[in-house]
C-alpha positions in Angstrom: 23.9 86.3 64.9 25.1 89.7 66.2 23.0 92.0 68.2 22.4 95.4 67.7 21.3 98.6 70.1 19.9 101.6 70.1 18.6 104.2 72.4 17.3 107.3 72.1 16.3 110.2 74.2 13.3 112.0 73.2 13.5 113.7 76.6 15.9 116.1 78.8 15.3 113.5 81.6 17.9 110.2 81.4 20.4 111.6 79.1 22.6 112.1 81.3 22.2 108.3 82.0 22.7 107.5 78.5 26.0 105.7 78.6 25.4 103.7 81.5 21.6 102.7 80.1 23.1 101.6 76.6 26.1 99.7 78.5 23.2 97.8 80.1 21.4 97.1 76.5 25.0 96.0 75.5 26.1 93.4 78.1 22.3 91.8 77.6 23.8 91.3 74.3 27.2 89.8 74.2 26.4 85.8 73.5 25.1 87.1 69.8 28.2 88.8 69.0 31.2 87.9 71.6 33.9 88.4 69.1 34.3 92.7 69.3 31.5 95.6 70.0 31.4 99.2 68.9 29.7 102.3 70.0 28.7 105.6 68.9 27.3 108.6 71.3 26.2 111.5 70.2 26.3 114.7 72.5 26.1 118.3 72.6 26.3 120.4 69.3 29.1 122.4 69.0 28.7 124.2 65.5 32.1 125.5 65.5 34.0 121.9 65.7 34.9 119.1 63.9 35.3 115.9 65.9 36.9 112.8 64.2 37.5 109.7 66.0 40.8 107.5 64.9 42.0 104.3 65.6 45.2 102.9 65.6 45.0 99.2 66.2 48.3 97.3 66.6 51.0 100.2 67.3 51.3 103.5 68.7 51.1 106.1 66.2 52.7 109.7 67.1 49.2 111.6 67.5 50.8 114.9 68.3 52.8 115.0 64.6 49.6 113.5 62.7 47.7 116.6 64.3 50.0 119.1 63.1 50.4 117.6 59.7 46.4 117.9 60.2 46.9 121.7 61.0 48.9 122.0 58.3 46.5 120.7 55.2 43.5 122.3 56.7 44.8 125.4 57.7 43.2 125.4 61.0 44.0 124.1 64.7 43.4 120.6 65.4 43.5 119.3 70.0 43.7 115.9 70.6 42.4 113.4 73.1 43.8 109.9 73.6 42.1 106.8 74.6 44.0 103.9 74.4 44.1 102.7 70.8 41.8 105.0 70.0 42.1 109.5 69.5 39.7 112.1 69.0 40.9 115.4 66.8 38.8 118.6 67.0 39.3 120.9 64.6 37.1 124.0 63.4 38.5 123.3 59.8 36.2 121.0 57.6 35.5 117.6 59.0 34.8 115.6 55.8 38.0 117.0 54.2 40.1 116.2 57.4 38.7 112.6 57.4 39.7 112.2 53.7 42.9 113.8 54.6 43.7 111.0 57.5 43.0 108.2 55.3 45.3 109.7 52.8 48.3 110.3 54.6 48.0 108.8 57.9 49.2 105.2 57.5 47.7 102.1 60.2 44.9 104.9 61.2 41.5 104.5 60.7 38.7 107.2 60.6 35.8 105.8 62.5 33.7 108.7 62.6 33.5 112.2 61.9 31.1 115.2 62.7 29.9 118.2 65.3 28.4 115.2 67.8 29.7 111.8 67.1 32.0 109.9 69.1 32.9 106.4 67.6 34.6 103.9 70.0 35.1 99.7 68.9 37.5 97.0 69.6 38.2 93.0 69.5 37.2 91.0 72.2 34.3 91.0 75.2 31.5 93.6 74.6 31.2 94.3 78.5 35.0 95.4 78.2 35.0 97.1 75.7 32.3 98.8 76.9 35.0 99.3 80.2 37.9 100.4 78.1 36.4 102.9 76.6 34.1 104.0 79.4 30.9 104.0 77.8 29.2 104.5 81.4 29.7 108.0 82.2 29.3 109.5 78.1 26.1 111.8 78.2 23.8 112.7 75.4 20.9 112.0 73.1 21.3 108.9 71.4 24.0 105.9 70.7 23.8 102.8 68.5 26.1 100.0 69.6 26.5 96.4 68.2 28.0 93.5 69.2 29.5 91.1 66.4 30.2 87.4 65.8 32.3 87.3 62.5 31.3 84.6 60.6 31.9 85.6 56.8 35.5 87.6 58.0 38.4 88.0 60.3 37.8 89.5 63.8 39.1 92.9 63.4 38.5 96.1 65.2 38.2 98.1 61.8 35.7 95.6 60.3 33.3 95.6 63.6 30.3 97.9 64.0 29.1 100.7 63.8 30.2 102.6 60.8 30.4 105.6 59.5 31.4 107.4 56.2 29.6 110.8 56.2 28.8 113.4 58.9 27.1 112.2 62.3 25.7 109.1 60.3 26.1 106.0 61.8 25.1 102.1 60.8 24.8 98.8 62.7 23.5 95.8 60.8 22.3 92.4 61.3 22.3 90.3 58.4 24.3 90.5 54.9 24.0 92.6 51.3 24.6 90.3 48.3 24.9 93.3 46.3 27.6 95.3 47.9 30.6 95.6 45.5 28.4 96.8 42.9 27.1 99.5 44.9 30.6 100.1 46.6 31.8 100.9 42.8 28.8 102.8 42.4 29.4 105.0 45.6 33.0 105.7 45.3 32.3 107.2 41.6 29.8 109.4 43.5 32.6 110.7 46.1 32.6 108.1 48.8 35.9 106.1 50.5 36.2 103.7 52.3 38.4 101.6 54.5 36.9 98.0 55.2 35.5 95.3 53.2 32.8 95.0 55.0 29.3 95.2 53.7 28.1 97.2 56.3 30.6 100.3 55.6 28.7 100.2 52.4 25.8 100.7 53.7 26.9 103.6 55.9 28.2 104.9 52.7 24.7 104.6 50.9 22.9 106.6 53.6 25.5 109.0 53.7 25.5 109.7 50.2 21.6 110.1 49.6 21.6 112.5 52.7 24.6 114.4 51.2 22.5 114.7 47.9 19.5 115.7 50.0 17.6 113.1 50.7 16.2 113.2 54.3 16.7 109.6 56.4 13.3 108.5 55.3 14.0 109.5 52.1 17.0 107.5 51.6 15.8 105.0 53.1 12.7 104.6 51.3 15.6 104.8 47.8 17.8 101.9 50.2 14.6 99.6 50.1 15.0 99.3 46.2 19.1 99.7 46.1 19.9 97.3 48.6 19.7 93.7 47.9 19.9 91.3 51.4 18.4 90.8 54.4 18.9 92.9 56.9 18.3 95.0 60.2 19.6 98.6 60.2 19.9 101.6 63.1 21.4 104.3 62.2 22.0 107.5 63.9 22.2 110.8 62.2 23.3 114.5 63.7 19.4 115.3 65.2 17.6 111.4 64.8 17.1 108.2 64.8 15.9 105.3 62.1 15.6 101.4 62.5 14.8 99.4 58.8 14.2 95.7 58.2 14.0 94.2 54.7 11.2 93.2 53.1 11.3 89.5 54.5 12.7 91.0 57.7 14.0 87.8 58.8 16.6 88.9 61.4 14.9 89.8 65.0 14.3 93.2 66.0 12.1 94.6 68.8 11.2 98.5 69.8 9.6 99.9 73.0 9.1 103.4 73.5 8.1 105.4 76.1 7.3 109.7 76.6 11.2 109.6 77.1 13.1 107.2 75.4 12.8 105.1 72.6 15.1 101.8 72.2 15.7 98.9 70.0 17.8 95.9 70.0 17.6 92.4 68.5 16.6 90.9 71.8 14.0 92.0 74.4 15.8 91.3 77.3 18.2 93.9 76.2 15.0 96.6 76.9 13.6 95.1 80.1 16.1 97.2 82.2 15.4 100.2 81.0 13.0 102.6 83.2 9.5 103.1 83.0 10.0 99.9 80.9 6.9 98.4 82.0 4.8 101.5 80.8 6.7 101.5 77.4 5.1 100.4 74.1 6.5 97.3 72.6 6.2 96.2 69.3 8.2 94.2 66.5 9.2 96.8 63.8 7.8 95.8 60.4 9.2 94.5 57.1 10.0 97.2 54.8 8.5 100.4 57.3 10.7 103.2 57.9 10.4 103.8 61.6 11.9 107.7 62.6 12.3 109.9 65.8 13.7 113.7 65.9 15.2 115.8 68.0 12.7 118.7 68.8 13.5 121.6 67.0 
C-alpha cells in the first residue's frame, strides 16, 4: 500500500496555501498508509543558510549544547527552533558537513533533511495528526512531497517512514520495494554517502543525491536510476528549484497527475486531487512506465 503526494506550484498564486492544500492531499490518503506520514516543504531561498531538520524520537535531547558543539566543528553560528520531537538548526556554515557532523556525534538524533529550502517533518501514528502536530497547515512555499506509510516489510518507526533525504533539498517518497538495495547501498557509501535507516527508500534518496552531486540533472539521474535500480516502484522527489515523479518499467503501483496553469499534483489516488482548485479545468493523466515526468521553477 502507502500513498504518496505531491504538489507543486508553478504559480505565485496558491503558495501561500500550500500547506493547507497538501494537508488535504494527505488526509485523502491515510487508509493506504495509517501507520506514520512525513512531509517535506520547501520555501523561500535563503542563500546564506543552512537548515537541517533533526529528530529525536524517544527522549529529549539538550538542543541548546548539540548547537554549540555544532558551532564549535563548523566554526560558524548555528539558532535553533524546537517542534516537539523534532528541531531545526540554521547555520551559515556548510550544510552537508553539519549533517555528517550530527550523525557523528549526536547520539538518538536523526538528520532528516538538510539544505537552503527544505523542511522535513514525520512521525508514528495517524497522518491527519501528524499533519496537526507539526502544523503542516499554515507552511508556505513552492512545493512539498508527503507520504503516508503502512509498514509491512519493517517496524513502525518514525526514522524509517517517508520522505527521505541524504543530499541537499532532495527529497524521496516511494511506493513499492528495490530488490537490489544493499548492493547499491555498498556502492553509494564508497562514493561518499551515509545513512541512517535500513530502509530501501533512504537508498534511493541516496542514489538521486549522488548523481546530482556528480552532475547529473534530475532527468539525468533519473534516466541512469531506470537502469541502476532493480524493483517496482513509484518515486516523487523534490529538489531545491523542481519537481520529478518516476514509475518503473512495469509501473505496477498507482499513480495519477493533474495539472493546471498553477499547480501540478500527484498522488497514488485521485481523490487525493479532486479538492484541489481549478481541479475540474486541470489535465489528468496516469504517468507512464519508465517516462521521466519534470517541472521547474522559472528562472
Amino acid at each position: 500500500m502507502c500513498g504518496i503526494v505531491g504538489l507543486f506550484m508553478k504559480t505565485p498564486r496558491y503558495r501561500p496555501e500550500l500547506g493547507r492544500l497538501t494537508e488535504v492531499m494527505l488526509h485523502e490518503m491515510r487508509e493506504r498508509g495509517p501507520d506514520s506520514a512525513g512531509f517535506a516543504v520547501y520555501d523561500g531561498d535563503r542563500d546564506d543558510v543552512s537548515r537541517l531538520t533533526l529528530l529525536a524520537e524517544g527522549h529529549d535531547p539538550d538542543w541548546s549544547a548539540t548547537a554549540a558543539a555544532l558551532e564549535a566543528a563548523l566554526g560558524a553560528g548555528v539558532d535553533v527552533r524546537v517542534t516537539h520531537d523534532h528541531a531545526v538548526f540554521e547555520t551559515s556554515g556548510d550544510g552537508r558537513a553539519a549533517r555528517q557532523w550530527v550523525i557523528d556525534n549526536a547520539p538518538g538524533v536523526d538528520v532528516l533533511s538538510y539544505g537552503r529550502r527544505i523542511e522535513l517533518y514525520k512521525s508514528v501514528g495517524d497522518p491527519a495528526l501528524v499533519a496537526e502536530r507539526y502544523d503542516l497547515a499554515s507552511r508556505q512555499g513552492t512545493h512539498a512531497i508527503a507520504h503516508t506509510r503502512m509498514a509491512t516489510e519493517s517496524a513502525i518507526t518514525t526514522n524509517g517512514s517517508h520522505p527521505f533525504v541524504t543530499g541537499a533539498d532532495t527529497c524521496l517518497v516511494h511506493n513499492g520495494s528495490l530488490s537490489n538495495h544493499n548492493q547499491l547501498r555498498r556502492q553509494l557509501i564508497a562514493e561518499g554517502e551515509s545513512f541512517q535507516t535500513e530502509n530501501d527508500t533512504e537508498v534511493a534518496a541516496g542514489y538521486v543525491s549522488w548523481r546530482l552531486r556528480s552532475g547529473d540533472t534530475i532527468d539525468e539521474a533519473l534516466v541512469r536510476g531506470l537502469a541502476d535500480l532493480d524493483g517496482f516502484y513509484t518515486f516523487a522527489i523534490g529538489v531545491e528549484n523542481g519537481f520529478a515523479i518516476l514509475r518503473d518499467p512495469i509501473a505496477c503501483k498507482p499513480a495519477v497527475v493533474a495539472e493546471t496553469d498553477d499547480w501540478v499534483a500527484m498522488s497514488s489516488e485521485y481523490r487525493a486531487i479532486a479538492r484541489l482548485p481549478d481541479v475540474g479545468d486541470a489535465e489528468i493523466f496516469e504517468p507512464e512506465p519508465s517516462r521521466i515526468y519534470s517541472w521547474s521553477l522559472a528562472a
